[in-house]
C-alpha positions in Angstrom: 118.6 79.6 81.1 118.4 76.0 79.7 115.5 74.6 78.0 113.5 72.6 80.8 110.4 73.4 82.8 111.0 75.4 86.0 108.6 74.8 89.0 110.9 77.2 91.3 110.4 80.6 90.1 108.2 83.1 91.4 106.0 85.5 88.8 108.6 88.6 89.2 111.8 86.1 88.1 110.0 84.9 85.7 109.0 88.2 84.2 112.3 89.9 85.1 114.5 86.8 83.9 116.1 86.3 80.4 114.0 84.9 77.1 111.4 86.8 75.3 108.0 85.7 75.9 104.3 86.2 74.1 104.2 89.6 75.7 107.6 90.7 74.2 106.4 89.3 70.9 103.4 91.6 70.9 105.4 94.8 71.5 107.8 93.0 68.6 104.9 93.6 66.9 103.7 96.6 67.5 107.4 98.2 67.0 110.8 97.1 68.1 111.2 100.7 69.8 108.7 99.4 72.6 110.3 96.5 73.2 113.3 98.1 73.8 111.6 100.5 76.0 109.5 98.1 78.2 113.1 95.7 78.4 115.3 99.0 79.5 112.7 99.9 81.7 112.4 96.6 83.4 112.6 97.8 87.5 109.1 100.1 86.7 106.6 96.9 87.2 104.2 98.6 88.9 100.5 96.5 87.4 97.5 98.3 87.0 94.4 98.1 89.0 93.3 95.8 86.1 96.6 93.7 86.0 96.7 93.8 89.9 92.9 92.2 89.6 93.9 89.2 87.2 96.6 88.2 89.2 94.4 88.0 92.2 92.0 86.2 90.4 94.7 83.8 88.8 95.4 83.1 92.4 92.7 82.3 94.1 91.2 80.2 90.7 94.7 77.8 90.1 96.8 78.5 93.5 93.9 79.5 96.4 97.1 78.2 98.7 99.4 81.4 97.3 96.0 83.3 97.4 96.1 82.8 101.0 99.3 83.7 101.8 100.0 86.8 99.6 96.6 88.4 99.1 93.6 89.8 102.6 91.0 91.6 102.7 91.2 95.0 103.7 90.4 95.8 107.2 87.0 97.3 107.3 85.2 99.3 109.9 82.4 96.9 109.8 85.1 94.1 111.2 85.3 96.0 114.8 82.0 98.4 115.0 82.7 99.6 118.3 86.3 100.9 117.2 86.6 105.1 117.6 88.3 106.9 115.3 86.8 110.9 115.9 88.1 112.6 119.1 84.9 114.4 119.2 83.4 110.5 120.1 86.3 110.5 123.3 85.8 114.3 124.6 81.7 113.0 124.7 82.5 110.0 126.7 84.8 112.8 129.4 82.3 114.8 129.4 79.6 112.0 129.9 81.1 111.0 133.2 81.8 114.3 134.4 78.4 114.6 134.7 78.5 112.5 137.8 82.1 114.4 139.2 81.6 117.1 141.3 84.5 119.4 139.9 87.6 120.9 142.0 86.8 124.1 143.9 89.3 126.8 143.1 91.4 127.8 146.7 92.3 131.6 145.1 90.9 134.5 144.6 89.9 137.4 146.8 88.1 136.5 150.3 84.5 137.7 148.7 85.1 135.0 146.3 86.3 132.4 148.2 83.2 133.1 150.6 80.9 132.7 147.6 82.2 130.0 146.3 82.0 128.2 149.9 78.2 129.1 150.2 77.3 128.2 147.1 79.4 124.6 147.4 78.3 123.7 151.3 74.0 125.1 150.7 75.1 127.0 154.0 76.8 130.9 155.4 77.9 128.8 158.1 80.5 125.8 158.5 81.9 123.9 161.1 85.7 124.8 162.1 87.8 123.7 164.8 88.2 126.2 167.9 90.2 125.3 170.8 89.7 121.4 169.9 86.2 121.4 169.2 83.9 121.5 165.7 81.9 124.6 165.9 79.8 126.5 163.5 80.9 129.4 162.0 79.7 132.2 160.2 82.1 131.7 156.6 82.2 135.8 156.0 84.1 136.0 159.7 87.3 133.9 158.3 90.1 135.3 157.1 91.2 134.2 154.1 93.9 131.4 155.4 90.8 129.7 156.8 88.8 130.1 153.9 91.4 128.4 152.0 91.8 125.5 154.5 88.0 125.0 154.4 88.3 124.6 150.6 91.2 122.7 150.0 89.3 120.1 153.0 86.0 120.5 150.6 88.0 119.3 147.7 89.1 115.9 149.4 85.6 114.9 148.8 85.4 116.2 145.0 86.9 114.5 142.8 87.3 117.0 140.2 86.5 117.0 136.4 88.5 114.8 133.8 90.3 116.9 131.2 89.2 116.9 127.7 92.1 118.1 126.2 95.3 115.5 124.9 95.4 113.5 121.8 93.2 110.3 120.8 95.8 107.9 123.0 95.7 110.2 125.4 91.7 110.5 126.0 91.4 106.5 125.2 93.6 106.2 128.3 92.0 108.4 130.8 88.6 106.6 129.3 89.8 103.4 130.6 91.8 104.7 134.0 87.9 105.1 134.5 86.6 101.6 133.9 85.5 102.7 130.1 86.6 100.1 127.6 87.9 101.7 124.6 89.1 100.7 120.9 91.0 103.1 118.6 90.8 102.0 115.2 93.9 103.4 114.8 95.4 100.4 117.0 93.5 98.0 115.2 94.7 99.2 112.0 98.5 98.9 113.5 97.7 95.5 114.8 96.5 94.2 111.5 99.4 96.1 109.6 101.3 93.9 111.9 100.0 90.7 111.2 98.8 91.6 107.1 101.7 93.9 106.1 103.7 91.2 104.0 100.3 90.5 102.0 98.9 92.4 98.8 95.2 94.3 100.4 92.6 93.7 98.3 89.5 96.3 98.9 85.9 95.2 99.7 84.9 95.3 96.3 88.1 93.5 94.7 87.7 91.0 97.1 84.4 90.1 96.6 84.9 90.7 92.5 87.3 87.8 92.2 85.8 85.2 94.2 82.4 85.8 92.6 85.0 85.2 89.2 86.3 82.3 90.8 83.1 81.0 91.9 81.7 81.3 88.6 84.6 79.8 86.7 84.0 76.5 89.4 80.4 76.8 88.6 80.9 76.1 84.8 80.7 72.5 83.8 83.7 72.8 81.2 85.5 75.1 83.2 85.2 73.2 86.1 86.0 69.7 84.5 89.5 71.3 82.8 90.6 72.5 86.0 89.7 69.4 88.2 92.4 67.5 86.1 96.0 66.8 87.6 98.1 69.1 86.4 100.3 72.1 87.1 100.0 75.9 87.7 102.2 78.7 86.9 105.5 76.0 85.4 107.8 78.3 83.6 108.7 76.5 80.4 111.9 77.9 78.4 113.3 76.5 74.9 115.6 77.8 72.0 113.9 78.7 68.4 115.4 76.3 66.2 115.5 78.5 63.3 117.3 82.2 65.0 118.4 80.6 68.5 116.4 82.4 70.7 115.8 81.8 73.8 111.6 81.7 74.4 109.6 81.2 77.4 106.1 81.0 78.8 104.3 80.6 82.0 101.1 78.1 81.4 98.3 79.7 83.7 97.4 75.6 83.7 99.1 72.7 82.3 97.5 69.3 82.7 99.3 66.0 83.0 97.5 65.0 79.4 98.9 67.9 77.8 95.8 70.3 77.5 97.0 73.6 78.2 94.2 75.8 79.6 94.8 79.4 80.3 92.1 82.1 82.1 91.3 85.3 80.7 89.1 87.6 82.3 87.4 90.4 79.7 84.5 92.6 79.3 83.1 90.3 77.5 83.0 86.8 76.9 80.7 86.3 74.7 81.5 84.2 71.1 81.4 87.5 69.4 82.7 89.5 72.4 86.0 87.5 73.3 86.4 87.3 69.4 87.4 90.8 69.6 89.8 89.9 72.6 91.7 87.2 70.5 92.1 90.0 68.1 93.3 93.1 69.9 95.2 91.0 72.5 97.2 88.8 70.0 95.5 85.4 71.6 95.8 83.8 68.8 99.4 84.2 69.2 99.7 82.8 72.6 98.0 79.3 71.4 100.6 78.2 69.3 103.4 80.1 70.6 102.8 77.9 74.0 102.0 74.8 72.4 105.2 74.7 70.4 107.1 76.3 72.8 106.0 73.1 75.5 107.1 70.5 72.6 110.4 72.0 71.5 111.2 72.0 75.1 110.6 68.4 75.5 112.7 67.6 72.7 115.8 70.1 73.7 115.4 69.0 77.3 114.8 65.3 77.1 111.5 65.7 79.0 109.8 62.6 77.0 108.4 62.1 80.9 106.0 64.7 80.0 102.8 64.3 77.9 102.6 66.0 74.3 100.9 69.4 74.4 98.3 68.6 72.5 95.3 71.3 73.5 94.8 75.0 74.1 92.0 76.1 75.6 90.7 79.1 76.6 88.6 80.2 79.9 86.7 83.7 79.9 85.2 85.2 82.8 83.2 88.7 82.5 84.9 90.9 85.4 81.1 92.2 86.3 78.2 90.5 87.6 77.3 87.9 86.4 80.2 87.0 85.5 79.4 85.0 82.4 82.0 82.1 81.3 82.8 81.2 78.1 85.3 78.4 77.4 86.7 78.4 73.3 89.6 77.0 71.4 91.0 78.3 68.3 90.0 76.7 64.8 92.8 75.7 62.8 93.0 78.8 60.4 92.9 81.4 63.1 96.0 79.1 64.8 98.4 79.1 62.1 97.9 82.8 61.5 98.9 83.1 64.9 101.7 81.0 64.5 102.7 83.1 61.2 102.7 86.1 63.3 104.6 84.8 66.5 107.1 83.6 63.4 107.4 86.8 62.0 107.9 89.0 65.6 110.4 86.0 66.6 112.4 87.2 63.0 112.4 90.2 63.6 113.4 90.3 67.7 116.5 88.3 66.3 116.9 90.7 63.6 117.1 93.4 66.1 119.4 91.6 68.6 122.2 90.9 65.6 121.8 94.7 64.2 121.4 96.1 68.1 119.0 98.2 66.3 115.3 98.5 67.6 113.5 101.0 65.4 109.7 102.6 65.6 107.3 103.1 63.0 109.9 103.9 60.5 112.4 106.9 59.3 111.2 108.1 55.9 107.5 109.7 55.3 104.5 107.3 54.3 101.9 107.2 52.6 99.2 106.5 54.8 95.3 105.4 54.4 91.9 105.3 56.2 91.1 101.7 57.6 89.2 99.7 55.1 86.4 99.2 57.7 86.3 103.2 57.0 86.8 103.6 53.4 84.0 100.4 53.2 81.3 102.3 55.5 81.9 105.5 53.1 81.7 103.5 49.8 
């Protein structure tokens, strides 16, 4: 990959492409070993609930056009109320109109039977039958049993019998509406929507409504709102060589405006002065600030881009993940800055390290000596 900016590349070829970014710097960091491990294990990218949330939220924030087309809401029961998903629901609606069927009257059974059950269908001992071409009443219990049959099988032409209750969902659905009943399975409307939603990430009731209510709040913010409303790009992939080992670097500005400011959306626990503090610390930020703003101007210089504006800013957009979704908006003081360059510097010499030796080693091969944190040893003095 040449040093330039890339406005072609989708988030998995960026992440799966060549270069080592701020993330591979932080596992530099932590040990060369994990690097090695995340790198060989590239195909397993698989994000959390929480990464899987910050993406969406990314989305719908800088690109609500890719939110749109890669990311719905899951289809919820409350969308189509009369959907049935219980057969017991169906077998009730059977057996509701069978209510008003007279059933089928059985034409076996022994002649005392057939008898009773003509009595007790007709209200009467005596029907009409035809003798010599004429309708005449007779007593029932003087047929024979051919007759008696006859005089049921004629009965049943006016009965039209009760609807089974037995078959599957489909099956009961479509005897419901051989019978005039309307019927919606929400199993169809779930295949229907599978149909038409498949190709898009399904975001639950809950996600959903989580990062727009981010979004919403990040729009709501007066500096927030003011450093996105600039021109400027989303999601560019920027790639350049270190001048001093040769590596080839990358990142992926969450925001780059056409002045230069570089603005980049985190969403935390807390946001708070204090709170995301604690977030620049355990999440390296203060490594991504410099890495990205000299990363943006060595790229310029390597790939002729004097078109674009100096980086010049880095600023940082926090949005609590719960209610109410406080925002904070910060940018680094100088001191905290170059100590993340120092350490960006350091991971950067050691990833080439590594890369020459084709050695990528842990915590270390020999025993240490090892001590309490001085937070500890302080709180026990």
């Amino acid at each position: 990959m040449k040093p330039g900016v890339y406005d072609n590349l989708s988030n998995s070829e960026y992440h799966g492409g060549p270069g080592i970014s701020k993330s591979g710097l932080d596992l530099i960091a932590r040990s060369p070993l994990h690097f090695k491990a995340k790198r060989d294990s590239a195909n397993d990218n698989t994000p959390t609930p929480a990464q899987a949330i910050g993406t969406a939220f990314h989305a719908i924030t800088l690109e609500p056009h890719v939110f749109t087309s890669e990311y719905t809401l899951a289809l919820r029961r409350q969308d189509v109320p009369d959907a049935i998903d219980e057969r017991d629901v169906l077998v009730s609606m059977v057996q509701e109109i069978n209510k008003g069927r007279l059933p089928k009257l059985p034409t076996s059974g022994s002649k005392e039977e057939m008898v009773a059950r003509i009595r007790e269908a007709h209200g009467t001992s005596r029907v009409e039958v035809s003798v010599e071409g004429s309708a005449e009443p007779v007593e029932v219990g003087e047929l024979k049993g051919a007759d008696l049959k006859a005089i049921l099988v004629r009965m049943n032409e006016s009965r039209p019998g009760l609807l089974t209750t037995t078959g599957n969902r489909h099956e009961l659905a479509q005897l419901l509406r051989d019978c005039g009943r309307p019927v919606t399975l929400w199993s169809d409307c779930m295949e229907e929507w599978m149909r038409n939603n498949g190709h898009r990430q399904v975001l639950d009731g809950d996600s959903w409504g989580q990062v727009h209510a981010m979004r919403n709040a990040v729009m709501d913010h007066p500096a927030a709102s003011r450093l996105l409303s600039a021109p400027g790009r989303a999601e560019l992939s920027v790639y350049w060589n270190d001048p001093v080992t040769g590596v080839l670097c990358r990142c992926r500005p969450d925001f780059w405006r056409d002045d230069g400011i570089v603005v980049d959306l985190k969403s935390t626990e807390d946001a708070s002065p204090e709170g995301f503090a604690k977030s620049i610390a355990n999440w390296r930020y203060d490594v991504q600030d410099p890495f990205y703003l000299d990363g943006i101007n060595l790229m310029r210089e390597q790939a002729g881009r004097s078109d674009i504006a100096k980086a010049k800013a880095f600023v940082f957009i926090a949005v609590e993940k719960k209610f109410p979704h406080a925002v904070g908006v910060y940018v680094l003081d100088n001191e905290s800055r170059e100590h993340g360059r120092a350490k960006y510097r350091a991971a950067l010499d050691t990833f080439a390290a590594c890369e020459s030796s084709g050695t990528f080693p842990g915590y270390g091969d020999k025993i240490q000596t090892i001590s309490l944190p001085a937070w500890q040893l302080a709180k026990a003095a």
